[in-house]
LOFI-490201 format. One record per residue: residue number from 1; residue in three letters; x, y, z of N, C-alpha, C in turn. Coordinates in steps of 0.02 Angstrom, whole numbers, plus 50000, padded with zeros to 5 digits. Example, Ala and Ser with C-alpha at 12.3 -4.5 7.8 and 13.67 -1.06 7.14 Angstrom:
<atoms>
{k 1; r ALA; n.px 50660; n.py 49716; n.pz 50390; ca.px 50615; ca.py 49775; ca.pz 50390; c.px 50660; c.py 49835; c.pz 50390}
{k 2; r SER; n.px 50642; n.py 49888; n.pz 50354; ca.px 50684; ca.py 49947; ca.pz 50357; c.px 50645; c.py 50002; c.pz 50394}
</atoms>
This chain:
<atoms>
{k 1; r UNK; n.px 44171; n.py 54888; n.pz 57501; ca.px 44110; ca.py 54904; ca.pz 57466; c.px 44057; c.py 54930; c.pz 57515}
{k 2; r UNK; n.px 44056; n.py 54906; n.pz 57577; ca.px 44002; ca.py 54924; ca.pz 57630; c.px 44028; c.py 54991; c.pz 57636}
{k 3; r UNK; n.px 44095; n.py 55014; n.pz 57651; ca.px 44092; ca.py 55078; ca.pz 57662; c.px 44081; c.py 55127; c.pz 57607}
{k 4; r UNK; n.px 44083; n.py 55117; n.pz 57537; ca.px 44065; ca.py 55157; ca.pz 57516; c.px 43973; c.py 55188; c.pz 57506}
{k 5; r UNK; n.px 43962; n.py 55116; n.pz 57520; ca.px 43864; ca.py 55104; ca.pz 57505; c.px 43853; c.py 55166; c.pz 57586}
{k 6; r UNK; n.px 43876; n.py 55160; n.pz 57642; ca.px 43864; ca.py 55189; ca.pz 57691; c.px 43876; c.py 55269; c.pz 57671}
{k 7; r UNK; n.px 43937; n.py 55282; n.pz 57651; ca.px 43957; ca.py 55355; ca.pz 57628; c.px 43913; c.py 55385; c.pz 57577}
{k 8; r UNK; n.px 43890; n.py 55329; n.pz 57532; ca.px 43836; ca.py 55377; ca.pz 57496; c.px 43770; c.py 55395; c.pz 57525}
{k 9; r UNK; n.px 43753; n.py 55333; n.pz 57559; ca.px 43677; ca.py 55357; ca.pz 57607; c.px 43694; c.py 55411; c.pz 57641}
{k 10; r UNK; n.px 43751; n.py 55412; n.pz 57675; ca.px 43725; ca.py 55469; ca.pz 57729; c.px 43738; c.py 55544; c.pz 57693}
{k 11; r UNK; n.px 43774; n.py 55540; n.pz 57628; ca.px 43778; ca.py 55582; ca.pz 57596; c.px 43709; c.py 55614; c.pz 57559}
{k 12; r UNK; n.px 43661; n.py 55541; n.pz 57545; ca.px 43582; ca.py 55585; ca.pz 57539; c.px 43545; c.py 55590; c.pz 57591}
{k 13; r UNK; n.px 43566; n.py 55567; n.pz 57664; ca.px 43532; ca.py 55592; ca.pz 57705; c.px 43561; c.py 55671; c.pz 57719}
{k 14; r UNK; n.px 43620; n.py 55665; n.pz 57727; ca.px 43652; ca.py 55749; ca.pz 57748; c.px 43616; c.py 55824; c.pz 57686}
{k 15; r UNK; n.px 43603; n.py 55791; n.pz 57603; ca.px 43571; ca.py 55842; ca.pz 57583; c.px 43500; c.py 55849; c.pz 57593}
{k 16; r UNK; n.px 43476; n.py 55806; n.pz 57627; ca.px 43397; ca.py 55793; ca.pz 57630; c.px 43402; c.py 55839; c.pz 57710}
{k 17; r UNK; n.px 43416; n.py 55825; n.pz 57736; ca.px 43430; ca.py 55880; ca.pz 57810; c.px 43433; c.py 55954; c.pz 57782}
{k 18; r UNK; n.px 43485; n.py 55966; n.pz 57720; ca.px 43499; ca.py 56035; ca.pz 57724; c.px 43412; c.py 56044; c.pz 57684}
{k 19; r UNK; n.px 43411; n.py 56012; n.pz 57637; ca.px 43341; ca.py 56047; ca.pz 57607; c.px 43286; c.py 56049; c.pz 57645}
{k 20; r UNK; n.px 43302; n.py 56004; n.pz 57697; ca.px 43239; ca.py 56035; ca.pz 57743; c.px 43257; c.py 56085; c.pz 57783}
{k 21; r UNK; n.px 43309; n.py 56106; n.pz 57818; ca.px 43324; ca.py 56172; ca.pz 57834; c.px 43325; c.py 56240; c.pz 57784}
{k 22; r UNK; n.px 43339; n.py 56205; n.pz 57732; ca.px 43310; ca.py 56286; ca.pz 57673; c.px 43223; c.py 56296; c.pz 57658}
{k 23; r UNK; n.px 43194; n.py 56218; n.pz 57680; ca.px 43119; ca.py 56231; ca.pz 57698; c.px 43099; c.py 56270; c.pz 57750}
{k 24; r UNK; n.px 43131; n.py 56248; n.pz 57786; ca.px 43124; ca.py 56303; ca.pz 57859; c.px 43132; c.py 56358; c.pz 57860}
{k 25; r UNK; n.px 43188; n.py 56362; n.pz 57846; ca.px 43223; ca.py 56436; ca.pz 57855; c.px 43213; c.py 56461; c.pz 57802}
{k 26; r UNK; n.px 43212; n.py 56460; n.pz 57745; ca.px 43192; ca.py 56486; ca.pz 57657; c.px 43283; c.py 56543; c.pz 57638}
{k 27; r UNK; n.px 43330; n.py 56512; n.pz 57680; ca.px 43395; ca.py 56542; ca.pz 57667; c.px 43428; c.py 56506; c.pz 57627}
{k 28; r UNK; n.px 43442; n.py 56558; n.pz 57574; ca.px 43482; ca.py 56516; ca.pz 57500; c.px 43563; c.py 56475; c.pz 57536}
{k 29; r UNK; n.px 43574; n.py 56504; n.pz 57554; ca.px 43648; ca.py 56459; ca.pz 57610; c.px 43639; c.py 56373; c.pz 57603}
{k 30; r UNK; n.px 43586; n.py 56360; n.pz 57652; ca.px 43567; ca.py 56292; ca.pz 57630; c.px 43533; c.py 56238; c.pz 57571}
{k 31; r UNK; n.px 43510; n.py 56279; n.pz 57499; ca.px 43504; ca.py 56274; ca.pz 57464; c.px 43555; c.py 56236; c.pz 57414}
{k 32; r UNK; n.px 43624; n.py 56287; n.pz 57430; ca.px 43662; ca.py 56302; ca.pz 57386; c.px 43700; c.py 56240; c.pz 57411}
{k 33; r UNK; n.px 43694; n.py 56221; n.pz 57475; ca.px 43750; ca.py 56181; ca.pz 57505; c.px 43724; c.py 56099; c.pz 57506}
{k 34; r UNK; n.px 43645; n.py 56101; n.pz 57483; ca.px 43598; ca.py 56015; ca.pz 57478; c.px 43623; c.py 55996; c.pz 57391}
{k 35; r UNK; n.px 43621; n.py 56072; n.pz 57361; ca.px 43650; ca.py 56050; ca.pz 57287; c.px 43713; c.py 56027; c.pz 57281}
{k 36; r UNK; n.px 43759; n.py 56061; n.pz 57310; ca.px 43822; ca.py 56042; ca.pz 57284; c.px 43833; c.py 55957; c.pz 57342}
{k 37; r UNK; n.px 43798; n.py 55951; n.pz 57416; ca.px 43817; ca.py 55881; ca.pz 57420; c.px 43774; c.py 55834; c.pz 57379}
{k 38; r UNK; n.px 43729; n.py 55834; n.pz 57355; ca.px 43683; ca.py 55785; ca.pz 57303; c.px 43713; c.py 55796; c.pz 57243}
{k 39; r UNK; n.px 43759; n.py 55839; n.pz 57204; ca.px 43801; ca.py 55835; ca.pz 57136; c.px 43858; c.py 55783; c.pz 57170}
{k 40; r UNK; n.px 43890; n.py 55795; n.pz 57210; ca.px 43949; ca.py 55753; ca.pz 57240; c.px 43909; c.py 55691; c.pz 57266}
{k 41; r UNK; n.px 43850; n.py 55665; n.pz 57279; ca.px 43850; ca.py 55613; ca.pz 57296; c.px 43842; c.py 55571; c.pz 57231}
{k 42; r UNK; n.px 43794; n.py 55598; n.pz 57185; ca.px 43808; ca.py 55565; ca.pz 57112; c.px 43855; c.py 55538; c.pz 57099}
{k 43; r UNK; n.px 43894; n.py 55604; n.pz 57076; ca.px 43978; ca.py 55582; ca.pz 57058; c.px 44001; c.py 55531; c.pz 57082}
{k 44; r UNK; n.px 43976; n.py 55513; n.pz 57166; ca.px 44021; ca.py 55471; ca.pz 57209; c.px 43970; c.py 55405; c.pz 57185}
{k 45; r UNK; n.px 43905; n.py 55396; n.pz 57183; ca.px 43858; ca.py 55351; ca.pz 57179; c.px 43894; c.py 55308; c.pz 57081}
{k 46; r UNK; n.px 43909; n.py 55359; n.pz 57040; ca.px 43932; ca.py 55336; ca.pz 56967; c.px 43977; c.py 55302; c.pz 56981}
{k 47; r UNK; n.px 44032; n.py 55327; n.pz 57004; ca.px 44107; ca.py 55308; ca.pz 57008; c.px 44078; c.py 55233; c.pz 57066}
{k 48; r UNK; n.px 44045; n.py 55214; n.pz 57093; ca.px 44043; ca.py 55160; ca.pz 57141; c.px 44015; c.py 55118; c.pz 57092}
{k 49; r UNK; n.px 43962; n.py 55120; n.pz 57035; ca.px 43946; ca.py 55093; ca.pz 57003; c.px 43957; c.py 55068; c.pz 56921}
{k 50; r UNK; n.px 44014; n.py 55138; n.pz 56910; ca.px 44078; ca.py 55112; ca.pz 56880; c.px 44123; c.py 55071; c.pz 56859}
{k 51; r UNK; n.px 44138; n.py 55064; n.pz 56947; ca.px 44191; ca.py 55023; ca.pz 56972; c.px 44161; c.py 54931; c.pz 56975}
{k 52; r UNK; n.px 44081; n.py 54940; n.pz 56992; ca.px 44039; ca.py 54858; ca.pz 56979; c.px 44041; c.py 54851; c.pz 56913}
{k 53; r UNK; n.px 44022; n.py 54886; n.pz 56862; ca.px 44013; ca.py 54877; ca.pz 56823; c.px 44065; c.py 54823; c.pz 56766}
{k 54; r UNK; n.px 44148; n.py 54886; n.pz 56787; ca.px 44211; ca.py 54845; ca.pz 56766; c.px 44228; c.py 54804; c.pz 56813}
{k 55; r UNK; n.px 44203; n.py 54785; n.pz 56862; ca.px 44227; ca.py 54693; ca.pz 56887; c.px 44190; c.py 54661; c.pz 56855}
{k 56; r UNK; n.px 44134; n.py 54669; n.pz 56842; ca.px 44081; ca.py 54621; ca.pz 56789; c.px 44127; c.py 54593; c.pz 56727}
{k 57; r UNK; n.px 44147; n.py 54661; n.pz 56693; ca.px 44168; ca.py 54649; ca.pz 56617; c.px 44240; c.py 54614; c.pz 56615}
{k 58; r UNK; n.px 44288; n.py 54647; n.pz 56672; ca.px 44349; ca.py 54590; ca.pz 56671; c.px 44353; c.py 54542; c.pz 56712}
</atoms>
């Protein structure tokens, strides 16, 4: 469980880096690349909370 709680942080730290480099730089490249890791960290953040949810219920 710790490793996944770790994989998701650094997964919103790594898109929070790129969106500040598309602040910087104003190049759609890094834009494109803070969206798609913050859609995948969701996904990864649901499915972790998913997975608490059904140890609760069974």
């Amino acid at each position: 469980m710790l490793l996944f709680r770790w994989a998701i942080m650094l997964l919103l730290i790594a898109a929070a880096v790129l969106f500040a480099f598309y602040a910087g730089t104003g190049q759609d490249k890094y834009k494109r690349a803070g969206l798609v890791t913050l859609k995948w960290t969701i996904i990864a953040a649901l499915g972790f909370f998913g997975v608490l949810i059904l140890e609760r219920v069974f």
